[in-house]
C-alpha positions in Angstrom: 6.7 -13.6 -1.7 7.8 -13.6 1.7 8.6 -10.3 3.9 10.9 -10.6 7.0 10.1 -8.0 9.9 12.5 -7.6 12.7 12.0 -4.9 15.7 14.3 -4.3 18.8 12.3 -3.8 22.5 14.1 -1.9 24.4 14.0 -2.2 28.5 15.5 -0.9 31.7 18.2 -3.8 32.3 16.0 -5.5 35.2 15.3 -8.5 33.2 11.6 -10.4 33.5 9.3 -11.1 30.9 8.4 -9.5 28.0 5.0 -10.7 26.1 4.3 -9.4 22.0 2.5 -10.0 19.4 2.6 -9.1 15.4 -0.2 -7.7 13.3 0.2 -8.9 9.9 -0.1 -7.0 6.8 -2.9 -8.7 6.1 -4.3 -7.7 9.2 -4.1 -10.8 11.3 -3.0 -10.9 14.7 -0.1 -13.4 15.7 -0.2 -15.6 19.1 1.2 -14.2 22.3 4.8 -14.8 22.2 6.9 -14.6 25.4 10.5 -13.6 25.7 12.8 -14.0 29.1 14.9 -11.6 29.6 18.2 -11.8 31.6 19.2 -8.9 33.7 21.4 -6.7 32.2 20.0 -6.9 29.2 18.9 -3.3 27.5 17.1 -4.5 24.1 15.9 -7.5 22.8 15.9 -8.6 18.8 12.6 -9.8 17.6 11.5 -11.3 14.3 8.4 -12.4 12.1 8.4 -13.6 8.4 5.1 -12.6 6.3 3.8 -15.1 3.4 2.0 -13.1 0.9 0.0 -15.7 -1.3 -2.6 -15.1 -3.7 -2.9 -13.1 -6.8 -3.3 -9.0 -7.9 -1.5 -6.4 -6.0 -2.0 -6.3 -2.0 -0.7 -4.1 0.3 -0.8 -4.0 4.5 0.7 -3.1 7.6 2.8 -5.1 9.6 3.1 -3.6 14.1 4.8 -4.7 16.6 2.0 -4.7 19.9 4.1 -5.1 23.1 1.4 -6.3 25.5 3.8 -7.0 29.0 5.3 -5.0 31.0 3.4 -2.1 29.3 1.1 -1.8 26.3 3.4 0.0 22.9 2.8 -0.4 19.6 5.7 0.3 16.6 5.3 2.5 14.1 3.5 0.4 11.1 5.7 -0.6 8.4 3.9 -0.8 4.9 4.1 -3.1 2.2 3.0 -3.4 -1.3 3.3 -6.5 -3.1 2.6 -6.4 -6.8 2.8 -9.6 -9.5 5.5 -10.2 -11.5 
């Protein structure tokens, strides 16, 4: 089963760089990805997509870490996967 994750950083319109990362629900930590940002721009979309595989019920936490300009975290979102 696959879970999409999507998450919206929001900025102060001066453009630069922005650097993130996902935690999975399985607790791993994704690579660093980098986003340019044009000036003039207030928020930018984000995405991640989740594989759950293996058997028996599971459940996790997926966060959004924003590491650059300034270190913020998301709320965790919680999933539960159980087998059909």
């Amino acid at each position: 089963m696959t879970f999409a994750f999507r998450g919206r950083i929001e900025t102060n319109g001066s453009g630069g760089i922005i650097e993130y990362q996902w935690r999975t629900p399985d607790g791993q930590t994704s690579d660093v990805i980098t986003a340019h940002v044009p000036p003039q721009t207030k928020d930018t979309a984000v995405s991640m997509q989740f594989t759950f595989t293996g058997s028996g019920p599971a459940s996790g936490a997926a966060t959004l870490h924003v590491l650059r300009p300034a270190a913020v975290y998301s709320a965790p979102v919680t999933v539960t996967y159980q087998c059909p």
